[in-house]
N, CA, C and O atoms as a Maestro MAE file, in Angstrom:
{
 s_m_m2io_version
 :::
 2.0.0
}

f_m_ct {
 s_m_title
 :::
 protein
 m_atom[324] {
  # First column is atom index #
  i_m_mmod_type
  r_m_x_coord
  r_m_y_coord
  r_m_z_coord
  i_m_residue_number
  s_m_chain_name
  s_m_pdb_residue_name
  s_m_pdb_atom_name
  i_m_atomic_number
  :::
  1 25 0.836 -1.191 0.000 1 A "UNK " " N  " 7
  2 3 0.000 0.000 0.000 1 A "UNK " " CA " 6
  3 2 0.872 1.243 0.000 1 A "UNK " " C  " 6
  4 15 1.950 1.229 0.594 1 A "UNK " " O  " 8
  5 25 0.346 2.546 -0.787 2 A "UNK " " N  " 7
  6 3 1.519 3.797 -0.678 2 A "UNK " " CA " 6
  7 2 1.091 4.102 0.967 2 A "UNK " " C  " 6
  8 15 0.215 3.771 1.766 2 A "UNK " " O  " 8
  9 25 2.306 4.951 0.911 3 A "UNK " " N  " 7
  10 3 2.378 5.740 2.436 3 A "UNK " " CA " 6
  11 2 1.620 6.859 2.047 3 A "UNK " " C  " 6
  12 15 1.581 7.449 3.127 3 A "UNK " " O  " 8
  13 25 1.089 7.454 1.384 4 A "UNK " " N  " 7
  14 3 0.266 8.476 0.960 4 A "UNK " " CA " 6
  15 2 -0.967 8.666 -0.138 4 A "UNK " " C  " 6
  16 15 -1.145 7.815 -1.010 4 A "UNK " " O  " 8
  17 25 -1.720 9.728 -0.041 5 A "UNK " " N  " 7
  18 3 -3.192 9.371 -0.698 5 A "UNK " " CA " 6
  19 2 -2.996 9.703 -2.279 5 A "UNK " " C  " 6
  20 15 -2.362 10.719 -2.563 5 A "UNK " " O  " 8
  21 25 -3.377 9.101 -3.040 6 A "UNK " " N  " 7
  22 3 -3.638 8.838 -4.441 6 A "UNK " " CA " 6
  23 2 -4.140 10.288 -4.795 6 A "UNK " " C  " 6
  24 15 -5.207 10.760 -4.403 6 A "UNK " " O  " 8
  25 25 -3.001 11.073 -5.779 7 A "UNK " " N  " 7
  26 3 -4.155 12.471 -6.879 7 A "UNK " " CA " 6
  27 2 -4.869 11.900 -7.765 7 A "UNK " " C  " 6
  28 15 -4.388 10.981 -8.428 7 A "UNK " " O  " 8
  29 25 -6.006 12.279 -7.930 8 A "UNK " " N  " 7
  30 3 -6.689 12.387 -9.573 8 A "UNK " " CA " 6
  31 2 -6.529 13.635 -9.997 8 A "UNK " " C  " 6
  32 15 -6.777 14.732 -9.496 8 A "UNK " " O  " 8
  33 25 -6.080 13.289 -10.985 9 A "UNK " " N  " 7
  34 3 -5.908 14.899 -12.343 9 A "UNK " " CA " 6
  35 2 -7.637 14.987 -12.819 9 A "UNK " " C  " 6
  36 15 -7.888 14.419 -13.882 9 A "UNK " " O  " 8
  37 25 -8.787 15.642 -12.114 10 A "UNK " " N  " 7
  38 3 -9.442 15.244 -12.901 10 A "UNK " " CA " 6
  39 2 -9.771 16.683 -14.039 10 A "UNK " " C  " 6
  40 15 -10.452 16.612 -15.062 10 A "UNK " " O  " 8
  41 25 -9.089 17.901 -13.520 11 A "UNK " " N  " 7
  42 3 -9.274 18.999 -14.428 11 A "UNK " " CA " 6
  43 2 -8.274 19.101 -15.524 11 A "UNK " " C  " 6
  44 15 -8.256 20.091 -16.256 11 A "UNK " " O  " 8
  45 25 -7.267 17.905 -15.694 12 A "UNK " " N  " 7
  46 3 -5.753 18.026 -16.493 12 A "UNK " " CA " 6
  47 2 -5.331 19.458 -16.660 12 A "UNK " " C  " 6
  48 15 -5.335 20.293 -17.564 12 A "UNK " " O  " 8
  49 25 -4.871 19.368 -15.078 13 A "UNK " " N  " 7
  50 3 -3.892 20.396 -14.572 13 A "UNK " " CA " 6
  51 2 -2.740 20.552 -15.395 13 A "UNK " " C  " 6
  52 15 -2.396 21.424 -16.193 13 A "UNK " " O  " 8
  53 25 -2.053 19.112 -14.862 14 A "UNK " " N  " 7
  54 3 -0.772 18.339 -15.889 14 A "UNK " " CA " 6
  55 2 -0.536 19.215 -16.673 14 A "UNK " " C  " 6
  56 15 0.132 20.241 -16.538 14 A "UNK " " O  " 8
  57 25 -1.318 18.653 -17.873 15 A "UNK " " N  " 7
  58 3 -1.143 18.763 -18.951 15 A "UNK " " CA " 6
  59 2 -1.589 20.329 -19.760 15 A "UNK " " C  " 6
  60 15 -1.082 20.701 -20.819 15 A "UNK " " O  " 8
  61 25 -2.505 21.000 -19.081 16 A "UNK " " N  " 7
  62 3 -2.425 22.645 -19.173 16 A "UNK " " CA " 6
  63 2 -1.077 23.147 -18.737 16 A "UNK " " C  " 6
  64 15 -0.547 23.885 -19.568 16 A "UNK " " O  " 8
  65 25 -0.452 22.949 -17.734 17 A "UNK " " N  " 7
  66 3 0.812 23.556 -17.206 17 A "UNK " " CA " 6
  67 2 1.506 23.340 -18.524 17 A "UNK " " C  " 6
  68 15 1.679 24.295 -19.282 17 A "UNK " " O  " 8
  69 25 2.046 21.726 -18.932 18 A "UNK " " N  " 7
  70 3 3.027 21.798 -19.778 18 A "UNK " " CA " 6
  71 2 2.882 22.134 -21.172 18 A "UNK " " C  " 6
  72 15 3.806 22.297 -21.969 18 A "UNK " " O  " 8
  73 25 1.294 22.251 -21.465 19 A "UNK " " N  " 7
  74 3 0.595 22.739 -22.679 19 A "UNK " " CA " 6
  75 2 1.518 24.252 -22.747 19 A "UNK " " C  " 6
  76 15 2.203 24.273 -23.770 19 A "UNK " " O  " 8
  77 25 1.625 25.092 -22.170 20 A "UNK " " N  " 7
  78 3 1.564 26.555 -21.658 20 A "UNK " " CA " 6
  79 2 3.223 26.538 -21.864 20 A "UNK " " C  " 6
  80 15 3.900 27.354 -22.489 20 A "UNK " " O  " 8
  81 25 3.541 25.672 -21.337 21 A "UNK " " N  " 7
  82 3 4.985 26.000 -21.618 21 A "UNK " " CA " 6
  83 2 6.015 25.794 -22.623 21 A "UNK " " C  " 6
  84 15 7.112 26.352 -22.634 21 A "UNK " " O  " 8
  85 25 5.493 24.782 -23.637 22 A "UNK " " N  " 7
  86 3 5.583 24.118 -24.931 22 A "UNK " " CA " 6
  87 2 5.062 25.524 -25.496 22 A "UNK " " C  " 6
  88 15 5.964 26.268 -25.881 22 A "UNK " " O  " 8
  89 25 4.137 25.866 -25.574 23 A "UNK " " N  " 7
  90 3 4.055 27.034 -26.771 23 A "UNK " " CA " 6
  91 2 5.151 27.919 -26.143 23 A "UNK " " C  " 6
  92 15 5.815 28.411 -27.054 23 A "UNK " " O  " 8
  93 25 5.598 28.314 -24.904 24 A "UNK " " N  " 7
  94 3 6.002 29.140 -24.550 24 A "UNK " " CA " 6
  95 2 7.431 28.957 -25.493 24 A "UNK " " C  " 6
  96 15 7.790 29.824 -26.289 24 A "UNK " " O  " 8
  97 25 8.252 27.553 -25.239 25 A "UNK " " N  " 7
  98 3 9.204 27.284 -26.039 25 A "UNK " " CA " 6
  99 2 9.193 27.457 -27.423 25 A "UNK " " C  " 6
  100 15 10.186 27.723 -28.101 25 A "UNK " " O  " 8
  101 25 7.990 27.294 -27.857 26 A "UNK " " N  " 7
  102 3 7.841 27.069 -29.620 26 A "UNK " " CA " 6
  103 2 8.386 28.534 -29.886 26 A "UNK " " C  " 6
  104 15 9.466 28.875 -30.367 26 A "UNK " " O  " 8
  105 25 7.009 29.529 -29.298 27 A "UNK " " N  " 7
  106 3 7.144 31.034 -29.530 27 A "UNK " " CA " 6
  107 2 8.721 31.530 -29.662 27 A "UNK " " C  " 6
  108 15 9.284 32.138 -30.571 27 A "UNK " " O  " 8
  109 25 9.239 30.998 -28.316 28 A "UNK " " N  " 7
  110 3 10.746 31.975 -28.615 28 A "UNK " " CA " 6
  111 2 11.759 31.360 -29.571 28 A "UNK " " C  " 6
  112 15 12.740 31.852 -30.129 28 A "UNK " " O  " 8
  113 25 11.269 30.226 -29.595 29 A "UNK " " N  " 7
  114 3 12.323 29.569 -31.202 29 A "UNK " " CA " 6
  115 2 11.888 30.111 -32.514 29 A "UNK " " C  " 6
  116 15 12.655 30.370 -33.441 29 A "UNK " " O  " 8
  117 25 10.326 30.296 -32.523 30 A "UNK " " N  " 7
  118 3 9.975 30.681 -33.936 30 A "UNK " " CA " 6
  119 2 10.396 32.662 -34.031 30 A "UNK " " C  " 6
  120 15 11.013 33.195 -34.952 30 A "UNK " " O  " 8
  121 25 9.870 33.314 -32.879 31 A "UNK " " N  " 7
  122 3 10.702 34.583 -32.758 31 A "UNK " " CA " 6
  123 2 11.875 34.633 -33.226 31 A "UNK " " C  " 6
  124 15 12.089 35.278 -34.252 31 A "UNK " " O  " 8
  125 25 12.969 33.901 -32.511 32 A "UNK " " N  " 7
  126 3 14.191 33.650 -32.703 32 A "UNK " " CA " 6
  127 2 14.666 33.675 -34.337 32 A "UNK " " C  " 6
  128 15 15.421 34.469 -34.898 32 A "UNK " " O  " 8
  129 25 14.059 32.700 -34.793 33 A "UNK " " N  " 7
  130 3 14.272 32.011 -36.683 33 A "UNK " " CA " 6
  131 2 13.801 33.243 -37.068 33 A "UNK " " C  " 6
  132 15 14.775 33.724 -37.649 33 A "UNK " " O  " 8
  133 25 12.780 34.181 -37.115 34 A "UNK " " N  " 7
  134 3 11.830 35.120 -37.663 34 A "UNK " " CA " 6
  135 2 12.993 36.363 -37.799 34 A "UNK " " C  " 6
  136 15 13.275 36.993 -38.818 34 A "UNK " " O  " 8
  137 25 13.621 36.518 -36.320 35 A "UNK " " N  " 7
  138 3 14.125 37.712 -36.500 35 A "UNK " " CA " 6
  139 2 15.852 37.253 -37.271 35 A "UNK " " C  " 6
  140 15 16.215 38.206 -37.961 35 A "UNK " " O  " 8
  141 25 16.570 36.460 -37.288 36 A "UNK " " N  " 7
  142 3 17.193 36.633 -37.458 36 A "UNK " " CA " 6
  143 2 17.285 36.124 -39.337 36 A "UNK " " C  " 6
  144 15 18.233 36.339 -40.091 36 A "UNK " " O  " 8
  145 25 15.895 35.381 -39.690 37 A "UNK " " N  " 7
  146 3 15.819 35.573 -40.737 37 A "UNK " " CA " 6
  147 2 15.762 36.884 -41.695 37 A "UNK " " C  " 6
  148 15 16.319 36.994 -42.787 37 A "UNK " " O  " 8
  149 25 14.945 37.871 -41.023 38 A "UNK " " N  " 7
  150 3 14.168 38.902 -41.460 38 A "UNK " " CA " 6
  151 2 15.949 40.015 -41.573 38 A "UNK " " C  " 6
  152 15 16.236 40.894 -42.386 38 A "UNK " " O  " 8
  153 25 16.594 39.581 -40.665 39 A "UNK " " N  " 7
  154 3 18.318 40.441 -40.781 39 A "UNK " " CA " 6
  155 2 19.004 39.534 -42.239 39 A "UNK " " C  " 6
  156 15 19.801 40.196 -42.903 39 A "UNK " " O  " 8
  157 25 18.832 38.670 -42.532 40 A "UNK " " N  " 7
  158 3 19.499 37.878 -43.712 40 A "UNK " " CA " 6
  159 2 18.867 38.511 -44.473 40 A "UNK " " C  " 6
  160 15 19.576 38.948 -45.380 40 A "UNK " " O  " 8
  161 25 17.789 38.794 -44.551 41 A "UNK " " N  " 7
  162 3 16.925 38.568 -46.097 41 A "UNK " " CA " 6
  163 2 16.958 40.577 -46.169 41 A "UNK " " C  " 6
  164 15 17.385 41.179 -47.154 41 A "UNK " " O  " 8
  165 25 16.617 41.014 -45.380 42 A "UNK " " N  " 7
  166 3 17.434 42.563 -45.616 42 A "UNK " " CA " 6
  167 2 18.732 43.051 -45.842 42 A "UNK " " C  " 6
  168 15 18.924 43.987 -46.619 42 A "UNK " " O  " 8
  169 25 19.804 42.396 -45.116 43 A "UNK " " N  " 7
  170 3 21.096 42.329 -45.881 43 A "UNK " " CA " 6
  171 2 21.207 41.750 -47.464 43 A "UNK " " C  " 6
  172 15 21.924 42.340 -48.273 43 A "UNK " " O  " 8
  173 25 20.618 40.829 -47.752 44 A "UNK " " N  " 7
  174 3 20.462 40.260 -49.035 44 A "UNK " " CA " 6
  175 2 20.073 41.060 -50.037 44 A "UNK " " C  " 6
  176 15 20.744 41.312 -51.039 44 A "UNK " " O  " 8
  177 25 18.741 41.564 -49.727 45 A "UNK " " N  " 7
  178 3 18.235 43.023 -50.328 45 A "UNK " " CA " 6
  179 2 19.470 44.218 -50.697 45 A "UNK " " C  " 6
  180 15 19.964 44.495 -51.790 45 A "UNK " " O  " 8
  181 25 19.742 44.783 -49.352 46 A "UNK " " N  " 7
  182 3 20.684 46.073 -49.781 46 A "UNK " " CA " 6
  183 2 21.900 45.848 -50.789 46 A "UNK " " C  " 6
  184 15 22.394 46.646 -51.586 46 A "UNK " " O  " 8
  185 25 22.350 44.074 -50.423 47 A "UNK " " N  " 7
  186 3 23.609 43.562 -51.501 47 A "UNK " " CA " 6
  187 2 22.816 43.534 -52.914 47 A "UNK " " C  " 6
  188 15 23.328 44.108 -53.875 47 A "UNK " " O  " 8
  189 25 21.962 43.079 -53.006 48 A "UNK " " N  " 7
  190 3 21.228 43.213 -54.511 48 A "UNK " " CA " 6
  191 2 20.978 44.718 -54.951 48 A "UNK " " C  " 6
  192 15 21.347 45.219 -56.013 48 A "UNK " " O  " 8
  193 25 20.391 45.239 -54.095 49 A "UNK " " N  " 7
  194 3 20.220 47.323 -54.922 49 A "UNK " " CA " 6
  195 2 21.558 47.478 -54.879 49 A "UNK " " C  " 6
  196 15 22.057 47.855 -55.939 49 A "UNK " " O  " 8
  197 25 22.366 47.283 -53.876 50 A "UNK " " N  " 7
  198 3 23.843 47.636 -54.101 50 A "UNK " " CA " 6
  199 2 24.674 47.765 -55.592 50 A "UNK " " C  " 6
  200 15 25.108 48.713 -56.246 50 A "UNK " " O  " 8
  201 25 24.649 46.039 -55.789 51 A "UNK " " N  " 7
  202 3 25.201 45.551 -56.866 51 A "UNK " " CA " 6
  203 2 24.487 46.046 -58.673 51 A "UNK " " C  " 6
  204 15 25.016 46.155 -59.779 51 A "UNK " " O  " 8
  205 25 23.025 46.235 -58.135 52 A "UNK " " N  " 7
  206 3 22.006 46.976 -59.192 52 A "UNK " " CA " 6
  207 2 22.813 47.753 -60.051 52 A "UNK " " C  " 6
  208 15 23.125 47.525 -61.220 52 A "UNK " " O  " 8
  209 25 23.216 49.038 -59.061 53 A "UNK " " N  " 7
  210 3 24.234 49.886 -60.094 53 A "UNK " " CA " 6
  211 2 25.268 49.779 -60.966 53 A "UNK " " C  " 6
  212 15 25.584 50.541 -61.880 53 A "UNK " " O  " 8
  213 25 26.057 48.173 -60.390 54 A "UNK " " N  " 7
  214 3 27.709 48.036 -60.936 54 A "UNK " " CA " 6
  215 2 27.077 46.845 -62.076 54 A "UNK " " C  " 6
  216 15 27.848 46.081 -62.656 54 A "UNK " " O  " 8
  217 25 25.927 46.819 -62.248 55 A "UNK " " N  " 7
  218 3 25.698 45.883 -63.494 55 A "UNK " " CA " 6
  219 2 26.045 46.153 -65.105 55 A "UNK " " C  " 6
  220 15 26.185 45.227 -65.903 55 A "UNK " " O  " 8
  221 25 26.148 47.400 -65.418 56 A "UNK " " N  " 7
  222 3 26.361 47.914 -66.421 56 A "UNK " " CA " 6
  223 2 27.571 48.829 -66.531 56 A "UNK " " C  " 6
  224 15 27.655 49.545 -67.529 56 A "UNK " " O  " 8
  225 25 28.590 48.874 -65.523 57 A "UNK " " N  " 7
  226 3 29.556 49.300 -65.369 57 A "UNK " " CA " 6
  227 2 30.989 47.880 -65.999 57 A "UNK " " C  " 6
  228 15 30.615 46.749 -65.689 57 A "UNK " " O  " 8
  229 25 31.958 47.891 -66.519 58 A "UNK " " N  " 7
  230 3 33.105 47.318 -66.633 58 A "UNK " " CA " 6
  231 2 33.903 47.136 -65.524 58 A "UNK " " C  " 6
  232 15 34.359 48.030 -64.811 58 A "UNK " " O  " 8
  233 25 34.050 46.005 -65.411 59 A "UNK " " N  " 7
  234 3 35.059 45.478 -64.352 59 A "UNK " " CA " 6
  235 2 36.069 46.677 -63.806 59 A "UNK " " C  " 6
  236 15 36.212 46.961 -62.617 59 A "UNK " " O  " 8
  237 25 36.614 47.202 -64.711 60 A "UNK " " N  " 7
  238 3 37.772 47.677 -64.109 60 A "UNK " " CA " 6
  239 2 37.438 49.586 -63.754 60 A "UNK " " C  " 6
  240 15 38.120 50.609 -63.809 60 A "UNK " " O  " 8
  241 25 36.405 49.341 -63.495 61 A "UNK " " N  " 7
  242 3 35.787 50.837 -62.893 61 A "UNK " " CA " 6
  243 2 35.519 51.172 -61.374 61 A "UNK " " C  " 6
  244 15 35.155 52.203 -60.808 61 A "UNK " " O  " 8
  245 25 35.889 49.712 -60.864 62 A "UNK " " N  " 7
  246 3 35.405 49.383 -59.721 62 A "UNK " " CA " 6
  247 2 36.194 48.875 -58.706 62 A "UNK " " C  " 6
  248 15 36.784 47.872 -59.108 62 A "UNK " " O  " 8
  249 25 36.519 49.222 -57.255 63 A "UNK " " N  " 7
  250 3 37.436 47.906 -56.859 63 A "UNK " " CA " 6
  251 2 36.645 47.449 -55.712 63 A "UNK " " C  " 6
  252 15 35.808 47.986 -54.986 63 A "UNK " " O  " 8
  253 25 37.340 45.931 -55.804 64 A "UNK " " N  " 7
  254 3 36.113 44.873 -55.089 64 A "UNK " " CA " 6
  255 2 37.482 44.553 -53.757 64 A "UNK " " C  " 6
  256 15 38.591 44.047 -53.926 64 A "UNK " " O  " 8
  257 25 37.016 44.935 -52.828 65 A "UNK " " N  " 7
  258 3 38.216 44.485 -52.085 65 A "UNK " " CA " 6
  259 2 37.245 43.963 -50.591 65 A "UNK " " C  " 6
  260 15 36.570 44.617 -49.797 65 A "UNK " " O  " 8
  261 25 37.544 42.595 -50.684 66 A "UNK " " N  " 7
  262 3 37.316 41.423 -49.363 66 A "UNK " " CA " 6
  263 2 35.393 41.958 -48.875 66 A "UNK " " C  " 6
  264 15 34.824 42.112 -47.794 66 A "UNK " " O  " 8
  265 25 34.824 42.124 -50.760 67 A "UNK " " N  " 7
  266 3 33.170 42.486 -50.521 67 A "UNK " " CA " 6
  267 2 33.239 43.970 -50.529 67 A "UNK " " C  " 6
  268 15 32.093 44.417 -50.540 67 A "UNK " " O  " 8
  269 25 33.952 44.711 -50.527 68 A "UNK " " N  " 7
  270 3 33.325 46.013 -49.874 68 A "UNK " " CA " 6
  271 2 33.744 46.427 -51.691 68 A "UNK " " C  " 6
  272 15 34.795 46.114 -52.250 68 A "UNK " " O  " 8
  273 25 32.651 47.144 -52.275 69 A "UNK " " N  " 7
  274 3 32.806 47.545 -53.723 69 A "UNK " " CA " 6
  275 2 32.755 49.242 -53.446 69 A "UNK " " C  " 6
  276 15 31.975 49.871 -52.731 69 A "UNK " " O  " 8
  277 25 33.917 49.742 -54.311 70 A "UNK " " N  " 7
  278 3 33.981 51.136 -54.403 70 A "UNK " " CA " 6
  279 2 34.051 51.000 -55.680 70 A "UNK " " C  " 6
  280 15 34.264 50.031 -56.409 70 A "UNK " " O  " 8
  281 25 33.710 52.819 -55.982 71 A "UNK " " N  " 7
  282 3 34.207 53.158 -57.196 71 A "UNK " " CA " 6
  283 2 35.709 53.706 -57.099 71 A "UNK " " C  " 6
  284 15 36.294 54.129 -56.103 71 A "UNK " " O  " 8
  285 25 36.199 53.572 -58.509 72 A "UNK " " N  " 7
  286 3 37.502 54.368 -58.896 72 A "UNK " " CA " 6
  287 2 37.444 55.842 -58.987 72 A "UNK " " C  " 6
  288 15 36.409 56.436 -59.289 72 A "UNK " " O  " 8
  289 25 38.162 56.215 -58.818 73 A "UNK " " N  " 7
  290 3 37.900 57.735 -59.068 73 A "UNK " " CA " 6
  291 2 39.113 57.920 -60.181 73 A "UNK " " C  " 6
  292 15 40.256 57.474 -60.084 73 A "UNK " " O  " 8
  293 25 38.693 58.506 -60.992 74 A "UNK " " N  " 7
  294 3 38.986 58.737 -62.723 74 A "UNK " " CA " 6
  295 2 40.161 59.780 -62.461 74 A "UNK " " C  " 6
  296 15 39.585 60.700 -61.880 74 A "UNK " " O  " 8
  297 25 41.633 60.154 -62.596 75 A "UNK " " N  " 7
  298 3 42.246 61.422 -62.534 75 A "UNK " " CA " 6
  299 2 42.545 61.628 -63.980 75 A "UNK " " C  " 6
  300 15 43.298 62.509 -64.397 75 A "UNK " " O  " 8
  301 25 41.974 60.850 -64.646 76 A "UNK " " N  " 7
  302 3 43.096 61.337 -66.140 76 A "UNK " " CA " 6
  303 2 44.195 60.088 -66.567 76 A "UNK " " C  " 6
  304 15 44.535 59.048 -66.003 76 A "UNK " " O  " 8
  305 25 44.669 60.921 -68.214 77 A "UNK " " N  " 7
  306 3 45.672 60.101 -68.122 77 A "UNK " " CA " 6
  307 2 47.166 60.355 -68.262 77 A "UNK " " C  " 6
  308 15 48.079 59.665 -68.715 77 A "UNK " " O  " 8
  309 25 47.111 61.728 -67.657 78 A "UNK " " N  " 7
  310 3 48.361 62.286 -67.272 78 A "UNK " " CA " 6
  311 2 49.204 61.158 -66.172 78 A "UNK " " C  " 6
  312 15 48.652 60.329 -65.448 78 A "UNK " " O  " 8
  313 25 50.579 61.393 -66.291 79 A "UNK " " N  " 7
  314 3 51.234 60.974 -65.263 79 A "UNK " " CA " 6
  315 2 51.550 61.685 -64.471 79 A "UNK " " C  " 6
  316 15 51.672 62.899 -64.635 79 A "UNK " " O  " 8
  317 25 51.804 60.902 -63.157 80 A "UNK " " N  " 7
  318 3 52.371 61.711 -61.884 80 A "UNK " " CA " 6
  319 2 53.352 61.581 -61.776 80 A "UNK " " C  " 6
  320 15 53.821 60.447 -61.682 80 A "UNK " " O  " 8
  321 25 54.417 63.123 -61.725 81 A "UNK " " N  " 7
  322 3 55.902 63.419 -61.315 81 A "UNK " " CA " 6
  323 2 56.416 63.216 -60.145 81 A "UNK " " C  " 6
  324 15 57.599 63.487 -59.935 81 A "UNK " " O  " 8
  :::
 }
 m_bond[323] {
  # First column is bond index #
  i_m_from
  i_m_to
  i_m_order
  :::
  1 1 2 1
  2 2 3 1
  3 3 4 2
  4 3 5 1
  5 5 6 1
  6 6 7 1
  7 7 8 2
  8 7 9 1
  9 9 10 1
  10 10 11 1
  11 11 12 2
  12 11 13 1
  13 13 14 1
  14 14 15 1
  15 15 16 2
  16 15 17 1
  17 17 18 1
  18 18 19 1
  19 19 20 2
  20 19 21 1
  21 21 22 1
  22 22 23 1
  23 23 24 2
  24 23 25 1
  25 25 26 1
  26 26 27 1
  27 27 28 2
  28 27 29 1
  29 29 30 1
  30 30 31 1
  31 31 32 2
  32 31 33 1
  33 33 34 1
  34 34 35 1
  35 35 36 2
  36 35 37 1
  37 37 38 1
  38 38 39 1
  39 39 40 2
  40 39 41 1
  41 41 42 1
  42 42 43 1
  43 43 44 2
  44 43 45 1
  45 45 46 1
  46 46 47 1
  47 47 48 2
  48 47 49 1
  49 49 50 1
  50 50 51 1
  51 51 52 2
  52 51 53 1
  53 53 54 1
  54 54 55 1
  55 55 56 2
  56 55 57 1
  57 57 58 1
  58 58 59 1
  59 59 60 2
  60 59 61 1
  61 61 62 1
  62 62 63 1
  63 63 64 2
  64 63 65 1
  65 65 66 1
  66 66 67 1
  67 67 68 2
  68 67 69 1
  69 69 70 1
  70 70 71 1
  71 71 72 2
  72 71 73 1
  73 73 74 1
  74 74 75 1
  75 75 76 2
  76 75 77 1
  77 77 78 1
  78 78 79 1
  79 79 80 2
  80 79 81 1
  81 81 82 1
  82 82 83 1
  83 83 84 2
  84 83 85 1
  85 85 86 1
  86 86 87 1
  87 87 88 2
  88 87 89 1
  89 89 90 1
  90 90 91 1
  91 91 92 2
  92 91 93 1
  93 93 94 1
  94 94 95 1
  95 95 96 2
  96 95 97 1
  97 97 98 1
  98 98 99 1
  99 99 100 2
  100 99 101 1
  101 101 102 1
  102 102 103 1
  103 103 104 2
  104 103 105 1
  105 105 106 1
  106 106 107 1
  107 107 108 2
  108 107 109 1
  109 109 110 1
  110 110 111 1
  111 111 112 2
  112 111 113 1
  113 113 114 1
  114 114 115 1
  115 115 116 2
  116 115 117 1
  117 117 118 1
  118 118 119 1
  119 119 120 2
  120 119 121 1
  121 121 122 1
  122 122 123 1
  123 123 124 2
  124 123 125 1
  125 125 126 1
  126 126 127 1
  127 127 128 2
  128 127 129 1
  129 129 130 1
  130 130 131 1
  131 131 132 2
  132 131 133 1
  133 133 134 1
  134 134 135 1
  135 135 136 2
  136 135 137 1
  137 137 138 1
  138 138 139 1
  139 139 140 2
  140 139 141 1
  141 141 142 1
  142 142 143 1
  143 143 144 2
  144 143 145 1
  145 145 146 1
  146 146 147 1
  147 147 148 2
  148 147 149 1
  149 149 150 1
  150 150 151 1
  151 151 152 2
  152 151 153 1
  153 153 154 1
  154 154 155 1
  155 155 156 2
  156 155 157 1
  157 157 158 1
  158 158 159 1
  159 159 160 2
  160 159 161 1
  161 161 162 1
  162 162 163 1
  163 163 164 2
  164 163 165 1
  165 165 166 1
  166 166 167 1
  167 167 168 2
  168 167 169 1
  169 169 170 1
  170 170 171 1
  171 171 172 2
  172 171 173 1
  173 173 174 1
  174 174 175 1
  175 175 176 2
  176 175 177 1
  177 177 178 1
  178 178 179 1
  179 179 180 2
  180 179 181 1
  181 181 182 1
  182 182 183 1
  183 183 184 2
  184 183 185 1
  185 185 186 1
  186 186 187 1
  187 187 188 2
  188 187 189 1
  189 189 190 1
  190 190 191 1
  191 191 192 2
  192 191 193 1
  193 193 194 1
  194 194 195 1
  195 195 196 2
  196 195 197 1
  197 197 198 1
  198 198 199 1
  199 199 200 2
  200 199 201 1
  201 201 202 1
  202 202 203 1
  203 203 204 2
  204 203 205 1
  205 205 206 1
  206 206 207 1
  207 207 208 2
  208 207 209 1
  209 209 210 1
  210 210 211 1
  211 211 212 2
  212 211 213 1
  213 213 214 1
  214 214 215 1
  215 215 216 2
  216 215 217 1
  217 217 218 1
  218 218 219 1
  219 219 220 2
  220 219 221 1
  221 221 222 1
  222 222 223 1
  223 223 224 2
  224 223 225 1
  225 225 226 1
  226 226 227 1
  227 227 228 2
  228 227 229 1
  229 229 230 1
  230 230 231 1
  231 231 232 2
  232 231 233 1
  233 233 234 1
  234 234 235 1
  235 235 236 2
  236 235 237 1
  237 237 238 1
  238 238 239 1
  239 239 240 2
  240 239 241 1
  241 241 242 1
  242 242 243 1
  243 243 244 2
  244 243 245 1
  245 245 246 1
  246 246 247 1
  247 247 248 2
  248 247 249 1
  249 249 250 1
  250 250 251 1
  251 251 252 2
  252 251 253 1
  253 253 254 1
  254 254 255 1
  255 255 256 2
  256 255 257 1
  257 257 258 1
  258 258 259 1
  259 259 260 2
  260 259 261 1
  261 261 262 1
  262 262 263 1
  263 263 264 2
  264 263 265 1
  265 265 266 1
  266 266 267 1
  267 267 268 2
  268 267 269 1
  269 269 270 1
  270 270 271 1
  271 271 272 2
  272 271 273 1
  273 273 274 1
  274 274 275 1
  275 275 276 2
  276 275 277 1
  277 277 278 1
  278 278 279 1
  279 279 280 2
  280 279 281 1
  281 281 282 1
  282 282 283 1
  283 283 284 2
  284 283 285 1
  285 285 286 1
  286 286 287 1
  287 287 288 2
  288 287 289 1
  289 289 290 1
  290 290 291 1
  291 291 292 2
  292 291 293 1
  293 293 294 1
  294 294 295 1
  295 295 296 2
  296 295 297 1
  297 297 298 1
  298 298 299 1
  299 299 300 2
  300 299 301 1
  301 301 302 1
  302 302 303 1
  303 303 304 2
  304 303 305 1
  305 305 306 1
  306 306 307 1
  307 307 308 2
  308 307 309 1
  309 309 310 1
  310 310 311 1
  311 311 312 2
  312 311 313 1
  313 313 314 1
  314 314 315 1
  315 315 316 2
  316 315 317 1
  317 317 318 1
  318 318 319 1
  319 319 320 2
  320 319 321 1
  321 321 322 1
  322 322 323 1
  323 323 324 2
  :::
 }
}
């Protein structure tokens, strides 16, 4: 026999508690994926309008150094003394 009296769950307490806390987990994982998707897919964006402009430009108008794209700046074709 137990040393103590038998619960009935009969309102499924239980299972409301851990109901409650399972979404609680879901929520901050799907938050989580949401926001740090929503930072990829806007960086992705600004690299695409970025690149928009240098589409019709020639390679060598441009310098591409470790991602970061500038323009050249044109002096001529004088030489320097």
């Amino acid at each position: 026999m137990p040393g103590h009296p038998t619960y009935f769950d009969r309102d499924n307490n239980y299972m409301k508690d851990r109901d409650y806390w399972l979404k609680v987990i879901l929520a901050t994982m799907l938050g989580t994926y949401t926001y740090k998707r929503i930072r990829l897919e806007s960086d992705r964006a600004r690299m695409t309008a970025r690149l928009e402009g240098y589409k019709n430009l020639p390679g060598h108008h441009f310098h591409n150094r470790g991602g970061i794209v500038t323009y050249k700046q044109f002096v001529g074709f004088e030489k320097y003394h």
